[in-house]
Structures are given as C-alpha cells and as structure tokens.
C-alpha positions in Angstrom: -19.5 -49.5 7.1 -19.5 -49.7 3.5 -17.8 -52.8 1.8 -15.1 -52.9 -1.1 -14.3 -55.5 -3.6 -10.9 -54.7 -4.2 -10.5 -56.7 -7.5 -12.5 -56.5 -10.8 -12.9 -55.5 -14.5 -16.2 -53.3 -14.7 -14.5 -51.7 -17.7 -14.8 -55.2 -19.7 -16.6 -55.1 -22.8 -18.8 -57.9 -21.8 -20.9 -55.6 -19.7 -21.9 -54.5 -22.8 -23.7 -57.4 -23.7 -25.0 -59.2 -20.9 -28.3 -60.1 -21.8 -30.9 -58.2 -20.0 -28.3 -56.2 -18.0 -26.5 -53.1 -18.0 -23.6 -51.9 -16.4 -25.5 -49.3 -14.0 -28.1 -51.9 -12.6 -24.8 -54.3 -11.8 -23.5 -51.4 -9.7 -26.8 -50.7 -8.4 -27.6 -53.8 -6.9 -24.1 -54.3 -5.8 -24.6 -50.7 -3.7 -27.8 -51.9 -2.5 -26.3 -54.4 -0.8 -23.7 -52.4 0.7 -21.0 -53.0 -1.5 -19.8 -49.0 -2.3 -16.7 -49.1 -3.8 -15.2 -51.4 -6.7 -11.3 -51.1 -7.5 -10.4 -52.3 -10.8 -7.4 -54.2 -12.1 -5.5 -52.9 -14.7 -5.6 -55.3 -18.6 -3.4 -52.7 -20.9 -4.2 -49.1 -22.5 -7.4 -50.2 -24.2 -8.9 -51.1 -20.6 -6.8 -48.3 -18.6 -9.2 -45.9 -20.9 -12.7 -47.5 -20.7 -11.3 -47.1 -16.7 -10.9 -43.8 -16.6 -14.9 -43.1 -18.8 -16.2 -45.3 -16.3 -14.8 -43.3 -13.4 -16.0 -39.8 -14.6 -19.6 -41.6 -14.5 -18.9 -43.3 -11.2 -16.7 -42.5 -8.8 -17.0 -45.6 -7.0 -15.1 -47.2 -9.4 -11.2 -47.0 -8.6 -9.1 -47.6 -11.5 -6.2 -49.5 -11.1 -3.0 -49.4 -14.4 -0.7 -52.3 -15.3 -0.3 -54.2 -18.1 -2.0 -58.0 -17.8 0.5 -61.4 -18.5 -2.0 -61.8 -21.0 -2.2 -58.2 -22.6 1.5 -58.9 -22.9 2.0 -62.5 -24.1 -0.5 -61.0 -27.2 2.2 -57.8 -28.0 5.3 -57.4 -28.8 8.5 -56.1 -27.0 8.1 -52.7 -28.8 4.5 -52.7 -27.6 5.4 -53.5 -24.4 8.0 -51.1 -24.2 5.7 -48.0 -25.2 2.8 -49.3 -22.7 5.5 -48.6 -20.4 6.0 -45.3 -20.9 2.6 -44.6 -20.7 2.0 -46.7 -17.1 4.8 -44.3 -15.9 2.6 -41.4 -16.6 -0.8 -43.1 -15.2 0.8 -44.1 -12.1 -0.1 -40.6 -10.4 -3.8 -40.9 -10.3 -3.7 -44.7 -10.0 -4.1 -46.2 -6.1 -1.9 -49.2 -7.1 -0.1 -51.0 -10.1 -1.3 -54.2 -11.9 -2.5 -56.6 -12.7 1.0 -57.3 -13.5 2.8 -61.4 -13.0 3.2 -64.5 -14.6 0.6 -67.1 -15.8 2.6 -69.9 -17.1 -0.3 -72.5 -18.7 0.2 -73.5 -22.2 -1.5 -70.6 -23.9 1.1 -68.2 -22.3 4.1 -69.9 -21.3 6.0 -69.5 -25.0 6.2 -65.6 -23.7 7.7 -66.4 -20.1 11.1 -64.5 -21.6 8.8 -61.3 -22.0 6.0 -61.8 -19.1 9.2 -61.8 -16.5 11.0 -58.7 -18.0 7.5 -56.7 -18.2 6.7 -58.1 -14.3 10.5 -56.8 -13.7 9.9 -53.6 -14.9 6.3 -53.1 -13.2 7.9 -53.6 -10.1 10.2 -51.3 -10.6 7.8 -48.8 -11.8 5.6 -49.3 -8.4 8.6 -49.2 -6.4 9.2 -45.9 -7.9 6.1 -44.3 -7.5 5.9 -46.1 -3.9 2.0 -48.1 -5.0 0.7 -50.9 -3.8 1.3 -53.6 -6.2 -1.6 -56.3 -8.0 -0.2 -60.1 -8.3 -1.5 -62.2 -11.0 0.0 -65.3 -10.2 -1.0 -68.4 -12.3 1.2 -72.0 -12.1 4.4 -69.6 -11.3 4.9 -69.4 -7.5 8.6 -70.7 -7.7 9.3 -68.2 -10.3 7.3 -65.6 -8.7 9.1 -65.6 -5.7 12.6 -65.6 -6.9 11.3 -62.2 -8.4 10.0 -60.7 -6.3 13.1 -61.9 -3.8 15.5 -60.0 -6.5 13.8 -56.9 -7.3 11.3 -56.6 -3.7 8.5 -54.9 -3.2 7.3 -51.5 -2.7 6.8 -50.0 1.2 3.3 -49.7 0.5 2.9 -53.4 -0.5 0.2 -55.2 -2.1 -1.8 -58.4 -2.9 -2.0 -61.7 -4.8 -5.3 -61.2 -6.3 -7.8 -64.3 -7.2 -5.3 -66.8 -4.5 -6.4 -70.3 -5.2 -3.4 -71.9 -3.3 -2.5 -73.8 -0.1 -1.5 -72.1 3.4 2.2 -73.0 3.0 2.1 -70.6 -0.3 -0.1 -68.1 1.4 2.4 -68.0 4.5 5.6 -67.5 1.3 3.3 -64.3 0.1 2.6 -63.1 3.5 6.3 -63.0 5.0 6.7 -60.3 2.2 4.2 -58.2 3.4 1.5 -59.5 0.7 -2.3 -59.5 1.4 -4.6 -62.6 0.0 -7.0 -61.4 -1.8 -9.7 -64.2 -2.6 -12.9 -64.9 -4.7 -15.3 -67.3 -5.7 -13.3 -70.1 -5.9 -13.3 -70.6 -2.0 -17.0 -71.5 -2.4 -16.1 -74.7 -5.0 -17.6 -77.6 -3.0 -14.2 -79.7 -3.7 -11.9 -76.8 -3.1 -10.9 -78.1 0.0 -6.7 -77.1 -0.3 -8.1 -73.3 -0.4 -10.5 -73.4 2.0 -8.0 -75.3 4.5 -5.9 -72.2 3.9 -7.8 -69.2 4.1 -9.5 -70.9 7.4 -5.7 -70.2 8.8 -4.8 -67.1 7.0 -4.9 -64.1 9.7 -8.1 -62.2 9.1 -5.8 -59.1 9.1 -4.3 -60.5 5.7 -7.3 -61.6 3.8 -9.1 -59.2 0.9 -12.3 -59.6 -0.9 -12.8 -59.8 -4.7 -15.0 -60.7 -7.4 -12.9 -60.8 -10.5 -16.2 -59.8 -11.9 -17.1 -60.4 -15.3 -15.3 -63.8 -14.3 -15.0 -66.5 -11.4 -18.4 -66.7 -10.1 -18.8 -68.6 -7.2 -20.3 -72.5 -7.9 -23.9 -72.3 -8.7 -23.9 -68.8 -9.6 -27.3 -67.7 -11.3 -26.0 -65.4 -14.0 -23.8 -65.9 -17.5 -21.0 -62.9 -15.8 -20.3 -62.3 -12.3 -20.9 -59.3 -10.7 -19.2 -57.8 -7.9 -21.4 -58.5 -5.2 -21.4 -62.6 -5.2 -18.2 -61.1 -2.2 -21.1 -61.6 -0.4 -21.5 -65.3 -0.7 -17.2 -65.1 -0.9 -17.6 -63.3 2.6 -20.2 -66.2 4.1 -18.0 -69.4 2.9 -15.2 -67.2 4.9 -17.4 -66.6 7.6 -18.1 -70.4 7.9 -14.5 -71.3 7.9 -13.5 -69.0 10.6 -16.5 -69.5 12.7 -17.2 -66.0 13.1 -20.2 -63.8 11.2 -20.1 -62.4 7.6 -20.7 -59.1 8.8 -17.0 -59.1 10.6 -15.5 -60.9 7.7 -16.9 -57.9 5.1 -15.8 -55.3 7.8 -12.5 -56.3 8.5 -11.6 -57.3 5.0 -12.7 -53.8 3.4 -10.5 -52.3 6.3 -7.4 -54.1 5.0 -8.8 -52.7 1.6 -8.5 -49.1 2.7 -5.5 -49.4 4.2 -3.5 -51.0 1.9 -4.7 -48.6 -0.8 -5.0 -45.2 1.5 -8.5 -45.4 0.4 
C-alpha cells in the first residue's frame, strides 16, 4: 500500500526558494519512499490557485479550499465575505473544507469577532456540500467546542489537523466524530503530554501529516519540511503503541481514504 500525508501546503511559495531544492525532487523523494499522495490544506484564493497549477502538473497532489484564521485575521469582512462566495463555488472539486478554525495567540486574537463568524460560516458551507471538514485549532479548544456544539458537523466528518494536545482533548474531538491528525511535534523529546495521548488514541482515529513547509520533526536536516519526515512521525507512533511503522503508515493512510473517499 501506498501512504498519504493528509495535511500540507506544497503550493507555498517557499518551495520556490529552498536552496538547492525544487518542488519536483521534494515530491520525488517523498514517492520514493512510498509516500503517493499529498492532500493540501486550504490558506485563501491566492493559495487555492497555486493548488489547482500544481494539481494539473501532479495529480498526487489533492487540493483542499478554506480560508486560513490567519488569511482572515489579515482581510477584512468585505474580503472575507467575497472569499466566501468563491469557496462555495470550489467546494465541488475539493475532497474537504479548510483549513478553517480559530488560533487565538496574540498576533490573531484582536480578530476573534471575525475568525468565529468566518469558522461559522465554513461549517456551514461544508455542511452544505456534505465534505469533510479541516480544524485549525490553536489556544481555542473551549471556544472551539462550543462551535462546533452549536452549528455541528458534517456526516462526512473530519480532522483536527497538527493536534498538539492531551488525551482528555483528543477524547472531546473524537466523541464528535473527529480524526487526530498529527505531525512532527510527537517526535519533540519533551513533548511528553502528546505523546501520552496519541499512545491511547485508537489507531482507527489517528492521521498522518507533515504540515510541510513547516513543523519538522526535532532534529530535522533541512531549512523546510517536506512531506515525507510522516515517516519518522509514523516510527515515534510506532514506538508508542508498540507495534511496527509499517502498520501505523497502513492503517493511518486507510483512515485517510476513508474519511476523504479517496
């Protein structure tokens, strides 16, 4: 079986200047080492186009709209508004919605008023069309919740992408029918409150993502990540589980394809 990293932004301009490196060798080695397909999450129009080139080129690359808390704490509710309209449109050819949420550190929390009504209206949007949905939670899980209580979820779900949290808020996401998706912060030596959790998060639950061009995992080599450090994401896993890395890559890229009808 062929692997997935369900999360990361292969359409950010920083692959254009990565010393040394270009996009097609990142997504060469990554397929060399079985990694095959590489679902994106969604920034704002600027990125949902660079998506869509990338895709005609490679059609391992899945894009993936929605507008980004931080695409939207840098716009305006008139900005927002028409971003909107055009999501509405995208969502046909889009396997799910996001990254859409809160992130409530100081850069971003003088637009909470807007974040939650563009969050809001994503869900709506998704639960319209019926898509998964892509969580970018950040220092928000109370508020989170109380959203996503009011307005619910689509049938077809979704994930809490990049989850750097304890089992207890893990357990909160998972009683709504939310998959943990989770990258290389599980491999931070000290990260023990993550590691704790994903060791008792049901295998059946768990996704795999690189967040690529950021994240790495501790000790990474290279000045941007690339979607195959999953790979070292998948052994930490491994180790807490007690079971091989091979299982951990198969069953997570399962969930993958099954929560997006890949």
């Amino acid at each position: 079986m062929s692997f997935i990293d369900i999360h990361s932004h292969l359409a950010d301009p920083r692959f254009d200047s990565e010393p040394d490196v270009r996009l097609e060798q990142v997504i060469a080695e990554a397929k060399q080492s079985g990694i095959s397909t590489f679902v994106q999450g969604g920034v704002g129009p600027e990125d949902w186009a660079r998506q869509e080139s990338l895709a005609k080129i490679h059609s391992e690359i899945i894009p993936v709209f929605g507008l980004h808390p931080y695409w939207v704490s840098a716009h305006t509710a008139d900005e927002c508004e028409q971003a909107l309209d055009v999501l509405a449109q995208k969502l046909k050819t889009a396997v799910a919605v996001g990254e859409m949420g809160l992130d409530l550190r100081s850069p971003y929390k003088n637009c909470e008023g807007l974040q939650l009504e563009i969050f809001e209206r994503q869900l709506e949007l998704a639960k319209f069309a019926n898509k998964p949905v892509v969580l970018h939670l950040v220092r928000a899980h109370e508020e989170a919740l109380r959203v996503l209580n009011l307005f619910g979820l689509p049938d077809a779900g979704g994930f809490v992408h990049s989850f750097n949290g304890s089992l207890k808020k893990a357990n909160d996401f998972m009683s709504l029918n939310l998959s943990i998706s989770v990258g290389g912060a599980l491999c931070r030596g000290n990260n023990k409150v993550l590691q704790q959790a994903v060791a008792q998060i049901p295998l059946e639950y768990l996704l795999l993502e690189s967040d690529s061009p950021d994240q790495p995992p501790e000790n990474w080599p290279m000045p941007l990540n690339h979607p195959k450090s999953i790979l070292l994401v998948a052994e930490k896993m491994a180790q807490l589980k007690g079971i091989k890395s091979r299982e951990v890559l198969d069953r997570t890229s399962q969930n993958a394809r099954k929560l997006l009808a890949l």
